[in-house]
C-alpha positions in Angstrom: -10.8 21.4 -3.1 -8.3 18.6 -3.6 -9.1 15.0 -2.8 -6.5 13.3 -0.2 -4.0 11.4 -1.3 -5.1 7.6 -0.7 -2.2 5.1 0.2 -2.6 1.3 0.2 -0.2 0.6 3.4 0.4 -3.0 2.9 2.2 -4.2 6.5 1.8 -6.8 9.2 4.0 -4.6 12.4 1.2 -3.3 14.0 3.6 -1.1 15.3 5.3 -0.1 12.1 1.9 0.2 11.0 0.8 2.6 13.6 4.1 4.5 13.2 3.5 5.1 9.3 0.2 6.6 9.7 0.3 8.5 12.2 3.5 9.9 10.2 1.5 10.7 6.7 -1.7 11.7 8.5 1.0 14.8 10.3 2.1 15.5 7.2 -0.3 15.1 4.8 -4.0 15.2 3.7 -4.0 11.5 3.3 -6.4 8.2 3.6 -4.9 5.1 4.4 -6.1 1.8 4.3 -4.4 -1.1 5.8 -3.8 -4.4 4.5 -1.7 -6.7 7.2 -0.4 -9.6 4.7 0.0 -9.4 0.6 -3.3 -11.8 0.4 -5.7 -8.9 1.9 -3.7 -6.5 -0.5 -4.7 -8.3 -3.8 -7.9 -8.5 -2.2 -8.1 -5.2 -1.6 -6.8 -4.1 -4.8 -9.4 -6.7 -6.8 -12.1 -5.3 -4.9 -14.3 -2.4 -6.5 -15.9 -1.5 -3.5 -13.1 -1.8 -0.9 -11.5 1.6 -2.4 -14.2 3.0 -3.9 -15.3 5.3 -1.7 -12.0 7.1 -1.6 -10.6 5.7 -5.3 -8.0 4.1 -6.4 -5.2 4.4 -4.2 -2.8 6.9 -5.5 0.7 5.1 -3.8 1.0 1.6 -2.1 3.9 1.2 0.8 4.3 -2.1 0.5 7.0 -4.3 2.8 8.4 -7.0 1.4 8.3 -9.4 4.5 4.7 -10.5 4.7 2.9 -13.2 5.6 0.8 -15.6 3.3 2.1 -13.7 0.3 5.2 -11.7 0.3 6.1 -8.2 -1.1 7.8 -9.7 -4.3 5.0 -11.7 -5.4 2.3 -8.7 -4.4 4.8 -6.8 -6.8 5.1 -9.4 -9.6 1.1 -9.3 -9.8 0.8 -5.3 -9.3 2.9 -4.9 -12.3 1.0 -7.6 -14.7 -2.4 -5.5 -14.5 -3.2 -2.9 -16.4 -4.9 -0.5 -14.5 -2.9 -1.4 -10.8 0.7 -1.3 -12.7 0.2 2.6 -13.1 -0.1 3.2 -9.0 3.5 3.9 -7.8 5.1 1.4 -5.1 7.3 2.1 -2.6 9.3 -0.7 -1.1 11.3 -1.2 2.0 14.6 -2.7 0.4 16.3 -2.9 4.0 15.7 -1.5 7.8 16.1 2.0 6.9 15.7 2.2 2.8 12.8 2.7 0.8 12.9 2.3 -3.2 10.2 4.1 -5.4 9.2 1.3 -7.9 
């Protein structure tokens, strides 16, 4: 049997949030986690045990406007580590656009 695809949702809307899990989870055999600011992502991310359980997460949907620490520097620290620069990010660019980094 194949393991769910586990998505690091990195977004302070609750809304938006809400909206984007509820999508995935109707479409897809997915786990999410949630991280509401770029701070709690790194965390997260850093954290052996946090994503353990389920693995490393397979794609990160990351929004640029966050608290704390934005999108751009989540990004700028994703991509310096070794085993974290190999997980695909998608990025809202604008309302509406997504970018597959």
């Amino acid at each position: 049997m194949k393991r769910p695809i586990h998505v690091l949702l990195v977004e302070d809307n609750p809304a938006d949030a809400d909206l984007t899990s509820e999508t995935l989870t109707e479409c897809l055999d997915v786990e999410i986690s949630l991280a509401k600011d770029g701070v709690e992502a790194l965390e997260i991310l850093n954290n052996d045990g946090s994503w353990s359980a389920q693995g490393r997460p397979t794609l990160i949907l990351l929004d640029l406007n966050l608290p704390r620490k934005d999108g751009r520097q989540v990004l700028a620290v994703l991509k310096t580590h070794a085993l974290l620069r190999r997980i695909p990010v998608l990025i809202r660019i604008r309302q509406g656009r997504h970018k597959l980094l």
